[in-house]
BAGUKE-233015 format. One record per residue (C-alpha): y, z negated, x negated; residue number from 1; residue in one letter. Coordinates in nm, 3 decimals. Layout:
<mimis>
{mimi {Y,Z,X},NUM,A}
...
</mimis>
This chain:
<mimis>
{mimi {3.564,4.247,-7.865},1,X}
{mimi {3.459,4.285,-7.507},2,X}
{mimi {3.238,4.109,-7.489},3,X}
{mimi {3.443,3.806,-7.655},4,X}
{mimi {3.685,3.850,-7.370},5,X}
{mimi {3.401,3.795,-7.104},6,X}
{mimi {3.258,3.479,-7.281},7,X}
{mimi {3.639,3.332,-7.302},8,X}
{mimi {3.664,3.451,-6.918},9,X}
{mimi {3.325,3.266,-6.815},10,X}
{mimi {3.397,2.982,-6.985},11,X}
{mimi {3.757,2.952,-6.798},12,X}
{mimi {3.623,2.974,-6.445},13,X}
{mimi {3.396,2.694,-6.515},14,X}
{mimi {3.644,2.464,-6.613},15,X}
{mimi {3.804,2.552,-6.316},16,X}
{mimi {3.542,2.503,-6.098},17,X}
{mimi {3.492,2.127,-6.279},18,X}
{mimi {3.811,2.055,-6.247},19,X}
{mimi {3.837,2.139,-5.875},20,X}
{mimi {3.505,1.911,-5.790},21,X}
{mimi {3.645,1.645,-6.004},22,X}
{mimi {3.927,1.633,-5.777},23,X}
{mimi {3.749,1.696,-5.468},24,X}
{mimi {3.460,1.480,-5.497},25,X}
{mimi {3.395,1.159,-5.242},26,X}
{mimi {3.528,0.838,-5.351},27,X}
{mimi {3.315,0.552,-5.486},28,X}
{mimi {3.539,0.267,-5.264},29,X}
{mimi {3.480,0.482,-4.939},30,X}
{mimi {3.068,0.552,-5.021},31,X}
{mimi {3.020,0.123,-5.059},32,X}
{mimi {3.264,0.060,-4.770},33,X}
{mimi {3.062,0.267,-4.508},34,X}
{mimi {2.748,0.058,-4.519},35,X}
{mimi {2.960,-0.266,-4.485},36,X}
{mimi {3.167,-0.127,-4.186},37,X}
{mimi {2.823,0.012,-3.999},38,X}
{mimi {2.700,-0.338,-4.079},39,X}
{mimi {2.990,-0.482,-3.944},40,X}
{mimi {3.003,-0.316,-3.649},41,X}
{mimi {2.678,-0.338,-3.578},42,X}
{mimi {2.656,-0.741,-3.598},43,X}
{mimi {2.967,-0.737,-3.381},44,X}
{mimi {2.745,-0.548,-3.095},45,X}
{mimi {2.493,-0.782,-3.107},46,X}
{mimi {2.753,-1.111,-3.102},47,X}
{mimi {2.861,-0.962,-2.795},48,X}
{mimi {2.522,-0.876,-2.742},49,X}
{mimi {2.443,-1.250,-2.704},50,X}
{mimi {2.757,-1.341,-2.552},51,X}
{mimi {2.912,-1.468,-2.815},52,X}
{mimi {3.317,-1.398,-2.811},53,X}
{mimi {3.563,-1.447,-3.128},54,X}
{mimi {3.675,-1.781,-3.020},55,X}
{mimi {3.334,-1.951,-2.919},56,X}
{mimi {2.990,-1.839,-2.661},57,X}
{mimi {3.182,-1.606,-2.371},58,X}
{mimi {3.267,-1.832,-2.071},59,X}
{mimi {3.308,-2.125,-2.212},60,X}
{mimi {3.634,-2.362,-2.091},61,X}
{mimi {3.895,-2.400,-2.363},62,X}
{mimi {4.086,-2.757,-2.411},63,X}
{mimi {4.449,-2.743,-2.293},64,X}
{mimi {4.734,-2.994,-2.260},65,X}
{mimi {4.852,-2.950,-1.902},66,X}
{mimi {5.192,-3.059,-1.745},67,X}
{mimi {5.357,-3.022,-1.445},68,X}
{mimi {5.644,-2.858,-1.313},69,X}
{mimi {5.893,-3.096,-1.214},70,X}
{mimi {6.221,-3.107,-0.977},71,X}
{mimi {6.542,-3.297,-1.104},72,X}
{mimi {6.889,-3.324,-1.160},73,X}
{mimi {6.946,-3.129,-1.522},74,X}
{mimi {7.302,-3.141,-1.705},75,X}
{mimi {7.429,-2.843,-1.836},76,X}
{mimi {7.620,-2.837,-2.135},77,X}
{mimi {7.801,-2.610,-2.332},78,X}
{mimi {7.790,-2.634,-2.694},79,X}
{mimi {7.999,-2.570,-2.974},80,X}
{mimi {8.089,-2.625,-3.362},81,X}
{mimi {8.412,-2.897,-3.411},82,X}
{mimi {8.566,-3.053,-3.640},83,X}
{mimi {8.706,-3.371,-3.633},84,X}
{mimi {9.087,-3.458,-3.641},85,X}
{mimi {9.290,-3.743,-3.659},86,X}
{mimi {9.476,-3.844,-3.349},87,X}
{mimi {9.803,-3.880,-3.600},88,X}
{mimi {9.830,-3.813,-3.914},89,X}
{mimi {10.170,-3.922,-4.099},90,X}
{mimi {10.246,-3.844,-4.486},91,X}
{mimi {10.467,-4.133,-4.571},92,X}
{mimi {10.801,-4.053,-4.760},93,X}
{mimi {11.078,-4.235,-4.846},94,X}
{mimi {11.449,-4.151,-4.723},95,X}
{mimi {11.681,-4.309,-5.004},96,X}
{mimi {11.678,-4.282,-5.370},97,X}
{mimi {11.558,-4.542,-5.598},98,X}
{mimi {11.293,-4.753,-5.832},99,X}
{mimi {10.962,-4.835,-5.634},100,X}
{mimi {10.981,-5.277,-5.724},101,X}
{mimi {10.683,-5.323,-5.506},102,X}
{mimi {10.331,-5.175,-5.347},103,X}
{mimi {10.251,-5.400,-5.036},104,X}
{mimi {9.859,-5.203,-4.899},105,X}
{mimi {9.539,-5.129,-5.081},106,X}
{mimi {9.417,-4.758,-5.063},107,X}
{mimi {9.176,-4.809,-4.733},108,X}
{mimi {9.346,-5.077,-4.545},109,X}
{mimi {9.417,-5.072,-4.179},110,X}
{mimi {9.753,-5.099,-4.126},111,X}
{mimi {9.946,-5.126,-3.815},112,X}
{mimi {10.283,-4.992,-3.703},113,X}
{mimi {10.562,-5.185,-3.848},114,X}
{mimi {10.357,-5.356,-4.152},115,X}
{mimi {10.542,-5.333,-4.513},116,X}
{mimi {10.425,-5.068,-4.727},117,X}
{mimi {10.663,-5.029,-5.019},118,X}
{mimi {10.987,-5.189,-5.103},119,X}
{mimi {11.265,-4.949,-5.280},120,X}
{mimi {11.486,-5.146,-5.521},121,X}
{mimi {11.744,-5.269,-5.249},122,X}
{mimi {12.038,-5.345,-5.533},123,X}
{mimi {12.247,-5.053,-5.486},124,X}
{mimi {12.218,-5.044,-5.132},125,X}
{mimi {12.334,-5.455,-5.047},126,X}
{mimi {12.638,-5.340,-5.248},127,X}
{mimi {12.741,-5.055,-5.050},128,X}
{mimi {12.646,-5.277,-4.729},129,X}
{mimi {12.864,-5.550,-4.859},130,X}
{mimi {13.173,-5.353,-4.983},131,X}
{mimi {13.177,-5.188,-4.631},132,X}
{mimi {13.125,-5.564,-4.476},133,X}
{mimi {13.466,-5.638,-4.708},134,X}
{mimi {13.657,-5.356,-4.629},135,X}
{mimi {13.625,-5.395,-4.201},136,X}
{mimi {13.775,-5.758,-4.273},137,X}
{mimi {14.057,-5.612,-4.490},138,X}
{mimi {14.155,-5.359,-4.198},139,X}
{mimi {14.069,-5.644,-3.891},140,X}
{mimi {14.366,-5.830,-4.067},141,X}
{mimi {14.546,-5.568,-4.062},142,X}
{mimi {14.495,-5.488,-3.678},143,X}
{mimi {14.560,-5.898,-3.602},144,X}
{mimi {14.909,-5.861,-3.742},145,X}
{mimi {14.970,-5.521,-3.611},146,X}
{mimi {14.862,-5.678,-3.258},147,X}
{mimi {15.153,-5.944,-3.348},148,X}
{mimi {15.423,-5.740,-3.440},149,X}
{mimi {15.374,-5.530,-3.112},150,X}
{mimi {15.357,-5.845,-2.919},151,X}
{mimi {15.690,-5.955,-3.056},152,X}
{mimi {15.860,-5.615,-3.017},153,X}
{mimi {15.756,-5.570,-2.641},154,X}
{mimi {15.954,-5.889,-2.592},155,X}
{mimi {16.237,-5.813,-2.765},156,X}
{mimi {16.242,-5.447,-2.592},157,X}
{mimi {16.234,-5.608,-2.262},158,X}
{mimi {16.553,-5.813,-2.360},159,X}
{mimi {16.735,-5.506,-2.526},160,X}
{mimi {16.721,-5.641,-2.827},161,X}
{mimi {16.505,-5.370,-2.993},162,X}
{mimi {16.580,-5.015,-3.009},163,X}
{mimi {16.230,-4.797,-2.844},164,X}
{mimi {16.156,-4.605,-3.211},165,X}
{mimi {16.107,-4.965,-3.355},166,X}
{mimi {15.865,-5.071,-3.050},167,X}
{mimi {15.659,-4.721,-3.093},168,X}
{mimi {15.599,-4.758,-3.442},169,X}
{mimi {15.448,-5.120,-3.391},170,X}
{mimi {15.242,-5.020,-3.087},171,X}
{mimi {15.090,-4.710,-3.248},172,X}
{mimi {15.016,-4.932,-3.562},173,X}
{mimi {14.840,-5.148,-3.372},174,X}
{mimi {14.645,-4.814,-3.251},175,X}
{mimi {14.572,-4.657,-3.604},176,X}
{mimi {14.430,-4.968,-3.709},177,X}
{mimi {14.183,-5.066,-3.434},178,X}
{mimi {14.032,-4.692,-3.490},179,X}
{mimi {14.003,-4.791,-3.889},180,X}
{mimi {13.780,-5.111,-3.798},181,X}
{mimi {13.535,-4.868,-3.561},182,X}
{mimi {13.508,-4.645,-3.862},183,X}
{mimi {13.449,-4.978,-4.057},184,X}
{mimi {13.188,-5.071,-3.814},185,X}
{mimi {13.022,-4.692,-3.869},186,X}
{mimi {13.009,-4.756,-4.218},187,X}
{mimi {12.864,-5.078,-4.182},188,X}
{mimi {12.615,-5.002,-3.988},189,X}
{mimi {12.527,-4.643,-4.202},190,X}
{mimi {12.493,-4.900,-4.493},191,X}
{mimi {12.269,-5.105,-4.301},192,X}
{mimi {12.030,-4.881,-4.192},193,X}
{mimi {11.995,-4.748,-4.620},194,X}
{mimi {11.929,-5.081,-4.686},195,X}
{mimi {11.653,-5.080,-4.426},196,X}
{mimi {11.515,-4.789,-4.580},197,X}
{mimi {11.468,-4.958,-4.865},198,X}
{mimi {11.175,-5.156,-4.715},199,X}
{mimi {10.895,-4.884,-4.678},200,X}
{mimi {10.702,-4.961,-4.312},201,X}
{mimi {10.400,-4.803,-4.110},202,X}
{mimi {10.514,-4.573,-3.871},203,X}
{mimi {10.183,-4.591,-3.662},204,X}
{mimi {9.840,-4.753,-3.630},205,X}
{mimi {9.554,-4.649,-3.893},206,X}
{mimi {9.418,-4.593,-4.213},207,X}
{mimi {9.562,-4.554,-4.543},208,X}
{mimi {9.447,-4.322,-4.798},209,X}
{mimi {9.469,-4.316,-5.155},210,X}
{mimi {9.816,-4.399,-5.348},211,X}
{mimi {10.008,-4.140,-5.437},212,X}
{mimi {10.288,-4.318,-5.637},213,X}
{mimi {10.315,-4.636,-5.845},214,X}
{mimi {10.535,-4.919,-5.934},215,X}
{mimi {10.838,-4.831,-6.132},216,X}
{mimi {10.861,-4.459,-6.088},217,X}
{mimi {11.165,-4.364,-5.917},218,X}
{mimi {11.139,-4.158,-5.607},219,X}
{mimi {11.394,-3.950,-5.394},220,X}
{mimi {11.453,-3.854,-5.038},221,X}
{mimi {11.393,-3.481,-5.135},222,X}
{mimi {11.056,-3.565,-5.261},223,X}
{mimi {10.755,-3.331,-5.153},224,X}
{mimi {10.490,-3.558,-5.192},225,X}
{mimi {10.519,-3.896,-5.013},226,X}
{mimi {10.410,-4.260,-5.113},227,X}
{mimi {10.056,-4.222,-4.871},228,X}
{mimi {9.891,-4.054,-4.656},229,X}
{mimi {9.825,-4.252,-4.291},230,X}
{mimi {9.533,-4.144,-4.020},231,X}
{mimi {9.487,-4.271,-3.680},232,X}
{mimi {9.136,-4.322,-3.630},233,X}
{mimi {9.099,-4.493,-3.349},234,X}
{mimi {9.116,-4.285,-3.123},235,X}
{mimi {9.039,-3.951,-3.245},236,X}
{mimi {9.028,-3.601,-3.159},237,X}
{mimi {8.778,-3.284,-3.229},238,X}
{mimi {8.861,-2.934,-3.226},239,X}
{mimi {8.564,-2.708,-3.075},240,X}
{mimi {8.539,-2.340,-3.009},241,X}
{mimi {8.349,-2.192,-2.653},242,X}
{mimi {8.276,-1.787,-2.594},243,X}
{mimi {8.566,-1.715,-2.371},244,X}
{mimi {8.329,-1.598,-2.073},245,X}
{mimi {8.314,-1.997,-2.040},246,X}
{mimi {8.632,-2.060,-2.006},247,X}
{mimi {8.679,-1.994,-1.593},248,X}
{mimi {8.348,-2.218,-1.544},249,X}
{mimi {8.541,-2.469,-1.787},250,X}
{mimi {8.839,-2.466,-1.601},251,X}
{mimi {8.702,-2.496,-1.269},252,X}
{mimi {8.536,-2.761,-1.349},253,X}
{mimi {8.789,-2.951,-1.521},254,X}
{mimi {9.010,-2.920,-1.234},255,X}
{mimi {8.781,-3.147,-1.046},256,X}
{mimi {8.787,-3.436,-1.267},257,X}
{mimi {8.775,-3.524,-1.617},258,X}
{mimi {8.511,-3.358,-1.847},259,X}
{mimi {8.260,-3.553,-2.051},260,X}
{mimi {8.222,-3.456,-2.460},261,X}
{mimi {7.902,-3.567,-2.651},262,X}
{mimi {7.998,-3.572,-3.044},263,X}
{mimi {7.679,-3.509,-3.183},264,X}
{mimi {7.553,-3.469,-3.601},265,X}
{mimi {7.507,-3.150,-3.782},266,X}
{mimi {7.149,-3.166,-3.692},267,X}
{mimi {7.185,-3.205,-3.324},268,X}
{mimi {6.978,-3.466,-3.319},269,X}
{mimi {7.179,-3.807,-3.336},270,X}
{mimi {7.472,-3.826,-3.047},271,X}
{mimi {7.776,-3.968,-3.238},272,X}
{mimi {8.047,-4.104,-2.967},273,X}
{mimi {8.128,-3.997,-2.643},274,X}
{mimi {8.467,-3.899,-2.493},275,X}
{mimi {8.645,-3.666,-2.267},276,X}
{mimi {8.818,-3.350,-2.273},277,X}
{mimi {9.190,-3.349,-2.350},278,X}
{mimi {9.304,-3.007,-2.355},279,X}
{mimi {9.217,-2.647,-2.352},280,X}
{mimi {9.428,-2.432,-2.556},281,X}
{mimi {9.686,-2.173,-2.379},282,X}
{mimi {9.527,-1.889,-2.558},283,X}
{mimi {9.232,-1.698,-2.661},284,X}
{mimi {9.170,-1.623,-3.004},285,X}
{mimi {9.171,-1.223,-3.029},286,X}
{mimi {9.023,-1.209,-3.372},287,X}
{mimi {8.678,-1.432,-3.242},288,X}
{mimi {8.665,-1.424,-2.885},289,X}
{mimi {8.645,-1.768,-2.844},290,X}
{mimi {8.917,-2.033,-2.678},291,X}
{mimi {8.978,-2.372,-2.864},292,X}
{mimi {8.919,-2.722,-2.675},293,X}
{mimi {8.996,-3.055,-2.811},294,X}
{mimi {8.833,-3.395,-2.685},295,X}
{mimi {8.950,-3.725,-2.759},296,X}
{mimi {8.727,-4.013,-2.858},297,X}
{mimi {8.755,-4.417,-2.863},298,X}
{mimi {8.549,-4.402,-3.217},299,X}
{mimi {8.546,-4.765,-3.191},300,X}
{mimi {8.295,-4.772,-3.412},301,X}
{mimi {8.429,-4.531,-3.632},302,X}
{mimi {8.121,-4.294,-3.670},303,X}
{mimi {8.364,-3.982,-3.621},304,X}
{mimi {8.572,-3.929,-3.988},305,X}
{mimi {8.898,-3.641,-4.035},306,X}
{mimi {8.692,-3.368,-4.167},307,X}
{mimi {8.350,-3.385,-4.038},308,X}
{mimi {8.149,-3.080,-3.934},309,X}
{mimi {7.985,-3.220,-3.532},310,X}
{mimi {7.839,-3.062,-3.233},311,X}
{mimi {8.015,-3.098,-2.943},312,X}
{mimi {7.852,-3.067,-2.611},313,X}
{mimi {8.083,-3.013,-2.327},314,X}
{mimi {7.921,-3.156,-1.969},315,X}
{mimi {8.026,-2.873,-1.771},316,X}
{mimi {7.800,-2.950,-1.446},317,X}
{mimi {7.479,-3.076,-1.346},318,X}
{mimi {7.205,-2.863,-1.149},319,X}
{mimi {7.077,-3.049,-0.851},320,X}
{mimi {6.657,-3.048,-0.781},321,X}
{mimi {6.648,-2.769,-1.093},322,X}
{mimi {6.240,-2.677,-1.199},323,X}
{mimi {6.206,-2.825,-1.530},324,X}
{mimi {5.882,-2.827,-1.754},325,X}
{mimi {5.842,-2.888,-2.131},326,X}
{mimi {5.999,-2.587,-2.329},327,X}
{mimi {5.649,-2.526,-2.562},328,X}
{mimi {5.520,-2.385,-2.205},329,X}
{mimi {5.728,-2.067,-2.230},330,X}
{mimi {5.604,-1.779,-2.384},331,X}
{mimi {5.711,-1.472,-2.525},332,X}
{mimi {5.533,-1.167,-2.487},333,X}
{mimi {5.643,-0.788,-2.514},334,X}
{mimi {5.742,-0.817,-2.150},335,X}
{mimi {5.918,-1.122,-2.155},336,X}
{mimi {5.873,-1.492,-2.132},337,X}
{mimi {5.582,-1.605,-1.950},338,X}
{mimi {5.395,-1.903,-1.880},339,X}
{mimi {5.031,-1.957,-1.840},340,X}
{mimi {4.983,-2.161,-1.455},341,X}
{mimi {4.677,-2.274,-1.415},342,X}
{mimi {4.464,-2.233,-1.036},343,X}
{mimi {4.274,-2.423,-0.868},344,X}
{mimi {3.951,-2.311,-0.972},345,X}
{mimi {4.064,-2.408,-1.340},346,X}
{mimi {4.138,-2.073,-1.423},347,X}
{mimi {4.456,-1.943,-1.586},348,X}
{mimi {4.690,-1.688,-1.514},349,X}
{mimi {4.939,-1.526,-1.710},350,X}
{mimi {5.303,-1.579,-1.467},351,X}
{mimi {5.661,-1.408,-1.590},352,X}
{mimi {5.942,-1.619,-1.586},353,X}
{mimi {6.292,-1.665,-1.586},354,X}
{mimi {6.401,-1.907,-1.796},355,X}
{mimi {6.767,-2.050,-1.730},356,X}
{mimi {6.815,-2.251,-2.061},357,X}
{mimi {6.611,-2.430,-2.331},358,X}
{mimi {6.740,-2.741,-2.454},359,X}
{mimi {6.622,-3.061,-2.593},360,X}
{mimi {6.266,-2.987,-2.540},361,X}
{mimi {6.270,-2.870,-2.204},362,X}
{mimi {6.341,-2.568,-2.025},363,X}
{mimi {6.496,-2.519,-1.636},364,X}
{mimi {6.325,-2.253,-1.477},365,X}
{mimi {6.520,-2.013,-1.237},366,X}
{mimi {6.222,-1.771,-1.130},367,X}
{mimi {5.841,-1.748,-1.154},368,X}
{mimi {5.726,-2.114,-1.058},369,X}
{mimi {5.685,-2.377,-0.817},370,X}
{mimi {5.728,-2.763,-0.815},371,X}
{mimi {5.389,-2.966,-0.884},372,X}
{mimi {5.208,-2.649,-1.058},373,X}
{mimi {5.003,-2.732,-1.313},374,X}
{mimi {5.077,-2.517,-1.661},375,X}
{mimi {4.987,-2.545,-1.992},376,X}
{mimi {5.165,-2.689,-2.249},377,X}
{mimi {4.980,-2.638,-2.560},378,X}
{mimi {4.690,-2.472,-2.618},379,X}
{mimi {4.790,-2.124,-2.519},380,X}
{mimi {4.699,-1.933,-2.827},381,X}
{mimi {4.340,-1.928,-2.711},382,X}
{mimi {4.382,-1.851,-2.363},383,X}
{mimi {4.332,-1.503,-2.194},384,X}
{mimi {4.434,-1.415,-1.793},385,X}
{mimi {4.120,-1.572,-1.627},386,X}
{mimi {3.997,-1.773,-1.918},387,X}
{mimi {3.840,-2.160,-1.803},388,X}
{mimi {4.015,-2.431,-1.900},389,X}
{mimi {3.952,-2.764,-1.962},390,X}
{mimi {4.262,-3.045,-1.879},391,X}
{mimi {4.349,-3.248,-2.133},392,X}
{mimi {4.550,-3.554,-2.120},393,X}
{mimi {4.883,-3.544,-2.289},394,X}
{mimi {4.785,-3.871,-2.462},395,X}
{mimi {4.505,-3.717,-2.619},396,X}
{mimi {4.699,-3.419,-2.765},397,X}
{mimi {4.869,-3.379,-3.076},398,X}
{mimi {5.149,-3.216,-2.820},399,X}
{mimi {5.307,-3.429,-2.568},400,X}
{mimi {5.404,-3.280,-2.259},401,X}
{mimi {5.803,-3.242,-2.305},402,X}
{mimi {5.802,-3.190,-2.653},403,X}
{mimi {5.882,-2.862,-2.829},404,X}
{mimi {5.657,-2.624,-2.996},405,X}
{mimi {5.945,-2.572,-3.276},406,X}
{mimi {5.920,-2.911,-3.393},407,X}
{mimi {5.690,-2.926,-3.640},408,X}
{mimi {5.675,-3.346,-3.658},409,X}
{mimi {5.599,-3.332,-3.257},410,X}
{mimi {5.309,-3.139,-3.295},411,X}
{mimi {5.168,-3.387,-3.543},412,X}
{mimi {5.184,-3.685,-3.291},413,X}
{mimi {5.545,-3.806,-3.440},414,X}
{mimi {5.851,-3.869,-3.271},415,X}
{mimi {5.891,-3.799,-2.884},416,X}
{mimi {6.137,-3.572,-2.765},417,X}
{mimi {6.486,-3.661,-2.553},418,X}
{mimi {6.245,-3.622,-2.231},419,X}
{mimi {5.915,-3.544,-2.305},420,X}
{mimi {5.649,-3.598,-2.025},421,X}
{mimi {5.593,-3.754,-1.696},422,X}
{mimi {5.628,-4.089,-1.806},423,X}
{mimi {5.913,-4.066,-2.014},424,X}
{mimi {6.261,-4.149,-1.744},425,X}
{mimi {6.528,-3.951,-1.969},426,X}
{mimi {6.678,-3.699,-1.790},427,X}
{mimi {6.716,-3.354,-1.941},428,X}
{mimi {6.952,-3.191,-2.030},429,X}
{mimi {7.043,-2.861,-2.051},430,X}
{mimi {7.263,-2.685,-2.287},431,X}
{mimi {7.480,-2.300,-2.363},432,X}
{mimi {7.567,-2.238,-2.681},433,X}
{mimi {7.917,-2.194,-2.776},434,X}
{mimi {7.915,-2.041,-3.118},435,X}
</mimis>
């Protein structure tokens, strides 16, 4: 039996000790990677070796689009999300009671103030107009002969003919029955004007919308909904939120003079209508932060609709002589932006920046260049401090100078940006966001 226990004992330990090198032993992946890595590294030493570097032999000048850092008059705008808003909007109801006999606009027309919309079945209301026409003649009879017995009784008072009670009673007769034909007159003209109402007019210039009421139905004063729904389109307003830390700036400046508004599509691309600012609301909005403008616009053309989603850009100043180049020439790097500005040897250097604002394609520069330096406007992702570069004209480049790196049709030769290079005369223009 002991010697049992010792076989069963041996025979544990070396499944132990298989187990344990199983689990310890090198892996296959690491054994084949080695060679390739020393291989690897090896070739790399010898590239360098030979001077060759990861982008082409060491030294050699890399092609660059250059531009040049230009002085000019920049607009700054601030931006924000608006929506558009009638200038009036009036909901059309009627004031008497009765059968609609006639529709007088199509849903769409442009109507102006005065024209006939509806006509109320005027029956009921040339009846009341004519009884009350009726009864003023009744009582101006009445006031002629009261006016003639008075006449005759003052004369026959004055010869003490007629007792004084007699003479009273005539002249406050005469009295009692010119105040019945101004209360006559009242109610004439009260049945006039509910006759009037029966014609349905246009209380201002615009637009109708879509019927809300047809022939025959009968419709009341108290009515919630009205016949149609008018908009003033021409001009019109939009609504548009700014950060209040804009709002002294915005005031200051509209205390000089009028401010400019640029209605522009969702996409910012494609400027709408222009106008001017109207009013700035007397309060900040606690919940957002922000303070609510409205500009009015001709919208002559009527591009701007009640409802629509625009940017607006509010011209808040414009920054005389500001250094401008195209915005694909700042950089970002873990210590900020950065441009590379390239020396007169042809040699690049790596120069931090202060960027004021980026907008349409170009960026003003506060800090960190000069006018006429030369920097590079695409081409940077092979560049190095010190690398040799080789000045390419912006023709000849998929990049124009002006254009922005984000724009992924510019880089492909497509459409130019608002002011792209040297040649182009737009002036830029230089935006805050408001939202």
């Amino acid at each position: 039996m002991r010697g049992v226990r010792w076989i069963i004992l041996l025979l544990l330990l070396i499944g132990i000790a298989g187990v344990s090198w199983y689990l310890h032993r090198p892996s296959a992946s690491v054994l084949s990677e080695n060679p390739a890595q020393s291989e690897g590294q090896a070739k790399n030493s010898q590239r360098r070796a030979n001077g060759v570097g990861p982008s082409g032999p060491a030294g050699a000048p890399v092609p660059v689009v250059v531009g040049t850092v230009k002085k000019q008059d920049v607009p700054i705008y601030f931006n924000g999300i608006g929506t558009v808003q009638a200038y009036n909007t009036v909901t059309v109801r009627v004031r008497v009671d009765g059968q609609i006999k006639e529709i007088d606009f199509k849903e769409g027309q442009e109507v102006k103030t005065g024209d006939l919309l509806a006509v109320i079945d005027p029956a009921p209301y040339q009846a009341v107009y004519d009884q009350a026409i009726g009864k003023r003649a009744q009582d101006q009879a009445q006031l002629d002969n009261a006016k003639v017995v008075f006449q005759r009784d003052s004369e026959l008072l004055a010869k003490n003919v007629l007792d004084h009670q007699t003479y009273d009673t005539a002249k406050f007769q005469v009295d009692q029955f010119e105040a019945l034909v101004k209360s006559d007159d009242a109610n004439i003209e009260s049945a006039r004007v509910n006759l009037d109402y029966t014609r349905v007019t246009s209380p201002i210039l615009g637009r109708v919308g879509i019927r809300q009421v047809d022939v025959g139905n009968i419709v009341h004063a108290s009515d919630s909904n009205g016949i149609v729904t008018i908009t003033q389109l021409k001009p019109i307003s939009v609504l548009f939120t700014l950060p209040q830390q804009q709002l002294n700036q915005v005031n200051q400046e509209a205390a000089k003079g009028p401010l400019k508004v640029l209605a522009v599509d969702r996409d910012n691309t494609k400027p709408l209508s222009e106008g001017v600012l109207a009013v700035v609301n007397n309060q900040i909005d606690q919940t957002t932060g922000t303070i609510q403008l409205k500009a009015t616009f001709p919208n002559e053309d009527q591009k701007l609709w009640p409802g629509q989603f625009v940017n607006a850009r509010l011209l808040v100043t414009t920054r005389k002589d500001g250094l401008v180049v195209p915005a694909s020439v700042i950089q970002r790097g873990p210590n900020g932006s950065f441009a590379y500005a390239i020396k007169p040897d042809q040699t690049v250097e790596m120069r931090p920046v202060t960027v004021n604002q980026i907008d349409n394609g170009l960026a003003l520069i506060d800090d960190g260049l000069q006018e006429g330096e030369q920097v590079v406007v695409d081409g940077q992702y092979k560049l190095q401090p010190g690398s040799k570069v080789i000045l390419s004209a912006p023709g000849n480049s998929p990049q124009r100078i002006g254009e922005s790196r984000s724009s992924g049709r510019n880089r492909q030769g497509g459409q130019r940006t608002a002011a792209s290079d040297e040649t182009n005369g737009a002036q830029p223009q230089v935006s805050t966001n408001g939202g």
